[in-house]
Each structure stands twice: as C-alpha cells, then as structure tokens.
Backbone as a chain_set.jsonl record, in Angstrom:
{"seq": "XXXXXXXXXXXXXXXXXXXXXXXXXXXXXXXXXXXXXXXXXXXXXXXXXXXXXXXXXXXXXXXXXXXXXXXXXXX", "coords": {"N": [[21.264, 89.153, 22.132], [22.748, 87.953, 24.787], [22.957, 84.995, 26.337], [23.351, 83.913, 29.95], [25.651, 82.581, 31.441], [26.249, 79.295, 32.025], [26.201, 77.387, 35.323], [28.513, 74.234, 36.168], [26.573, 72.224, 37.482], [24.47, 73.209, 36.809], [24.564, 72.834, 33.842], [25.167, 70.221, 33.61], [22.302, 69.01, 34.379], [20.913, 70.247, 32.356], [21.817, 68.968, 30.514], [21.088, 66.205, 30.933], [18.158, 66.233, 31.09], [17.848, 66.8, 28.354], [18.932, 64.795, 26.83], [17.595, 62.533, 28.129], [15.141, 61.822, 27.167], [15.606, 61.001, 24.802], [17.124, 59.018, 24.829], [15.881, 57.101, 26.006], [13.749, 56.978, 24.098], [14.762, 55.713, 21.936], [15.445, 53.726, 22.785], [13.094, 52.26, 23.381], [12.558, 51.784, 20.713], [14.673, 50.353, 19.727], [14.036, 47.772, 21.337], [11.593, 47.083, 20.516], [11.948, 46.124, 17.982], [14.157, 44.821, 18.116], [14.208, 43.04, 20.25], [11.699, 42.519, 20.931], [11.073, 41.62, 17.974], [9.224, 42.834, 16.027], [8.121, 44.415, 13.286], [8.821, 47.223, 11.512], [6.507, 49.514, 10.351], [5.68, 50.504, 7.152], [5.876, 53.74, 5.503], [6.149, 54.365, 2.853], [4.667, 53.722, -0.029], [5.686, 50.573, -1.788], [7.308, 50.327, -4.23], [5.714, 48.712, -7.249], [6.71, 45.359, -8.571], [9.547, 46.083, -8.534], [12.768, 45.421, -7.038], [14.821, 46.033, -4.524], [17.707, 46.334, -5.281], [17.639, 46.559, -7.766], [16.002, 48.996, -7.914], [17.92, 51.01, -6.07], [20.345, 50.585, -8.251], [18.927, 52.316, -10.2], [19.688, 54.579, -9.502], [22.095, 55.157, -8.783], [23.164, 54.512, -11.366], [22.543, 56.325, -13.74], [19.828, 55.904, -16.666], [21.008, 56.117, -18.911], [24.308, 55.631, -18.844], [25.692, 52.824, -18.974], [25.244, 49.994, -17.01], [26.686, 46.971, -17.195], [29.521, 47.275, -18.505], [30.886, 48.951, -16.971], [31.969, 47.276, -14.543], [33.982, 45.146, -13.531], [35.911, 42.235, -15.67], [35.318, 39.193, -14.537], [37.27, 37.384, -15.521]], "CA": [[20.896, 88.822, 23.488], [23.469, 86.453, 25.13], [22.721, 84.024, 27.516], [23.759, 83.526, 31.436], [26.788, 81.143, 31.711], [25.756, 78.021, 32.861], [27.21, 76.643, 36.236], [28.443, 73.127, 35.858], [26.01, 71.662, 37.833], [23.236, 73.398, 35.958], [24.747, 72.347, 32.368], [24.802, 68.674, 34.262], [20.89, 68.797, 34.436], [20.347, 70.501, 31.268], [22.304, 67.647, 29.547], [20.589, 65.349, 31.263], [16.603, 66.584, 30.714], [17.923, 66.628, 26.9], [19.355, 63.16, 26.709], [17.085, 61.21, 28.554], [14.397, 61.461, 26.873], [16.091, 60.606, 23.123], [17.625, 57.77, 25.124], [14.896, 56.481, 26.333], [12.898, 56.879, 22.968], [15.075, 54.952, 20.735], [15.411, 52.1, 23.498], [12.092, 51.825, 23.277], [12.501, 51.481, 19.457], [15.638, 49.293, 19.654], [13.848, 46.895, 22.368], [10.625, 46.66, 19.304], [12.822, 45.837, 16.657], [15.159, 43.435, 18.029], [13.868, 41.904, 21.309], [9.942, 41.369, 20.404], [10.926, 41.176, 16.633], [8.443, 43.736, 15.554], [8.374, 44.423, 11.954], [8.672, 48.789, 11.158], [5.474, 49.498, 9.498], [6.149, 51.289, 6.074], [4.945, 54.675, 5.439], [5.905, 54.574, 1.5], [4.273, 52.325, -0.631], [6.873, 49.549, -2.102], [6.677, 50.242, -6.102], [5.473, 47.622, -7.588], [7.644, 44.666, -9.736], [11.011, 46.495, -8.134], [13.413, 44.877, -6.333], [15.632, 46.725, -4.302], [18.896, 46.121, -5.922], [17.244, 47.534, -9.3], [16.041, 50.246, -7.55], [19.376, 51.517, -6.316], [20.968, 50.586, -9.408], [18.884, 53.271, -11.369], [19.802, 55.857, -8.997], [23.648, 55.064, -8.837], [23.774, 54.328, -12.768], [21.49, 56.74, -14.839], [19.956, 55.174, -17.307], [22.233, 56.87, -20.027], [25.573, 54.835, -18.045], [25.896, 51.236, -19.293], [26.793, 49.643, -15.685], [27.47, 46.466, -17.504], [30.412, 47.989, -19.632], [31.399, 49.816, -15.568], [32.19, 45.939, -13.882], [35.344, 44.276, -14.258], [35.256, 40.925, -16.009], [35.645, 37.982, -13.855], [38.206, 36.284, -15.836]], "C": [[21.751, 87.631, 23.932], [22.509, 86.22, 26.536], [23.231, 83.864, 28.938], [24.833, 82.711, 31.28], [26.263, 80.489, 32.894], [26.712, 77.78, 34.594], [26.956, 75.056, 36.142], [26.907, 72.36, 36.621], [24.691, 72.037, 36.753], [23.305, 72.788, 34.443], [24.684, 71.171, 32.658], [23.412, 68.591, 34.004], [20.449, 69.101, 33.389], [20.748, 69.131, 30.395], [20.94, 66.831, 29.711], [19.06, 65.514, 30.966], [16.498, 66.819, 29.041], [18.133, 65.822, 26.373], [18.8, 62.025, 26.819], [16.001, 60.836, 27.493], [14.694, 60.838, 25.025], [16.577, 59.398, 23.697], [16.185, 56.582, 25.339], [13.418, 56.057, 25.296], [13.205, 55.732, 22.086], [15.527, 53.875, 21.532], [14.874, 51.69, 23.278], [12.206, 51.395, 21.942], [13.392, 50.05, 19.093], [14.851, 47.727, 20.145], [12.698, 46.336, 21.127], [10.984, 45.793, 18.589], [13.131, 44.305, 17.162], [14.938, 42.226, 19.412], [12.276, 41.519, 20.953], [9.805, 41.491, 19.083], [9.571, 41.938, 16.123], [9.135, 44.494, 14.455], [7.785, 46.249, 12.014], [7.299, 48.942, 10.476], [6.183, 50.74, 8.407], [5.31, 52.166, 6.021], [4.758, 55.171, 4.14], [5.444, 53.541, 1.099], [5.729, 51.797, -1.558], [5.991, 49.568, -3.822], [6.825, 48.632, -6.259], [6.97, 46.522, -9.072], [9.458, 45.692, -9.722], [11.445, 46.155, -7.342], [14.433, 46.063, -5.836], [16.975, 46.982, -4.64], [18.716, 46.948, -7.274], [16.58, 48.905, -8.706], [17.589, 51.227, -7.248], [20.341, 51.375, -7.532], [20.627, 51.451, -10.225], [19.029, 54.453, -10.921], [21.381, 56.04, -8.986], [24.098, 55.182, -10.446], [22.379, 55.018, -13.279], [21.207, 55.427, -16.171], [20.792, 55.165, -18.733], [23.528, 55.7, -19.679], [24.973, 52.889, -18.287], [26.392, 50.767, -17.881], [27.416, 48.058, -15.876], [29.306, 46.614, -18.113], [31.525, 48.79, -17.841], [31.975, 48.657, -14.862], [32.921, 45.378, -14.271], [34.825, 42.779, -14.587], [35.784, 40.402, -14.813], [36.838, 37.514, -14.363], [39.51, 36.772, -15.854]], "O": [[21.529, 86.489, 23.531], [21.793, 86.863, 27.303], [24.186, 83.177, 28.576], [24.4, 81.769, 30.616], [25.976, 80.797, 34.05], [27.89, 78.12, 34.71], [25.847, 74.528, 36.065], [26.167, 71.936, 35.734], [24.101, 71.211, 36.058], [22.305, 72.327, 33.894], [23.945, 70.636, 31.831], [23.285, 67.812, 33.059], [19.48, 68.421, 33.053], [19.959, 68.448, 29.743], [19.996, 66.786, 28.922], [18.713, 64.485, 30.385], [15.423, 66.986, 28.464], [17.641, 65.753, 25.247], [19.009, 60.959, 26.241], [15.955, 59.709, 27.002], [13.835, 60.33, 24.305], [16.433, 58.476, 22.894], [15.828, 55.541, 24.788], [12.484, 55.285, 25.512], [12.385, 54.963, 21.584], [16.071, 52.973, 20.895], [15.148, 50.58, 22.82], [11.836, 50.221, 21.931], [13.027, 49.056, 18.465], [15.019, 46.703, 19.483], [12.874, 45.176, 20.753], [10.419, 44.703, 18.502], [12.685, 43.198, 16.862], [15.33, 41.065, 19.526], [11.833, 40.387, 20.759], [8.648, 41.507, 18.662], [8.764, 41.085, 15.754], [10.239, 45.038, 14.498], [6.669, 46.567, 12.424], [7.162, 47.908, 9.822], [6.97, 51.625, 8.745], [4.138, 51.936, 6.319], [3.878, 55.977, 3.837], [5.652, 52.459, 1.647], [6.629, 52.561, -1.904], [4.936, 49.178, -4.323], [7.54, 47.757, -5.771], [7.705, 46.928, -9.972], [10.235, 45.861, -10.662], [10.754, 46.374, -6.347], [14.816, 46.928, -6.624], [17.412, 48.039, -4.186], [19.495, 47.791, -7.72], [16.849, 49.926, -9.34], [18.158, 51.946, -8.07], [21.171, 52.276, -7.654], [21.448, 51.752, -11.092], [18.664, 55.426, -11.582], [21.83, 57.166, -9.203], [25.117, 55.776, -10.799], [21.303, 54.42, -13.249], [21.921, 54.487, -16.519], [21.074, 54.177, -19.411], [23.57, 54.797, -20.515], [24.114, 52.155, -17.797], [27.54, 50.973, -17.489], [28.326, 47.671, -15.143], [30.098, 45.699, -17.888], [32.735, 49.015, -17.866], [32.923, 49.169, -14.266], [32.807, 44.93, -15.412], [33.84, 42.209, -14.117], [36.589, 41.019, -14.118], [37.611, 37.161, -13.472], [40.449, 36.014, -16.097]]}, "num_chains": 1, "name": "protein.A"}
C-alpha cells in the first residue's frame, strides 16, 4: 500500500506537529536540570559499596584480564 506524495507545504506541517512536541519535551527537561538545578530521580537502585569507576572497570576488564598488567608504567 503506498502512500500519497506529500505536497511541500503539507510535509512542512507534518514536520512540524512531529518536532514540536520532542522539542518542547526535552526543553522542558533541559530547563529542570540546568536552570532550577533539579536533581534526575533514579529509577535503579545504586548497588551498594560500588563506586562508579569500579563499576565500569568490571565491565570493560573481565575479571579474568589483569587491567593492572594493561596500563603503561609512568616512568
């Protein structure tokens, strides 16, 4: 089943009744965040006694993979 070909003006309005409202969503989100400093609420719980750095570290380096032994020395 194809579709009608649009005329510009009509693909103009469709844009637009598809755009606005994603624009206008994540303003609202942006404007939360960073103008009244409103903190995301979490929807996973934060495992306990893990820092985020050691978290990603056991997903990047199995625990099999030494990632000391992977890090150039310093000297």
């Amino acid at each position: 089943m194809a579709t009608p070909k649009l005329s510009p003006q009509a693909r103009r309005l469709k844009t637009i009744i598809v755009a606005l409202p994603i624009l206008v969503a994540s303003s609202y989100v942006f404007y939360k965040r960073e103008i009244a400093k409103e903190v995301p609420r979490r929807t996973i719980p934060k495992p306990e006694n893990a820092t985020p750095s050691a978290t990603l570290e056991s997903k990047v380096f199995p625990p099999d993979v030494d990632s000391e032994s992977k890090r150039p020395s310093s000297t």
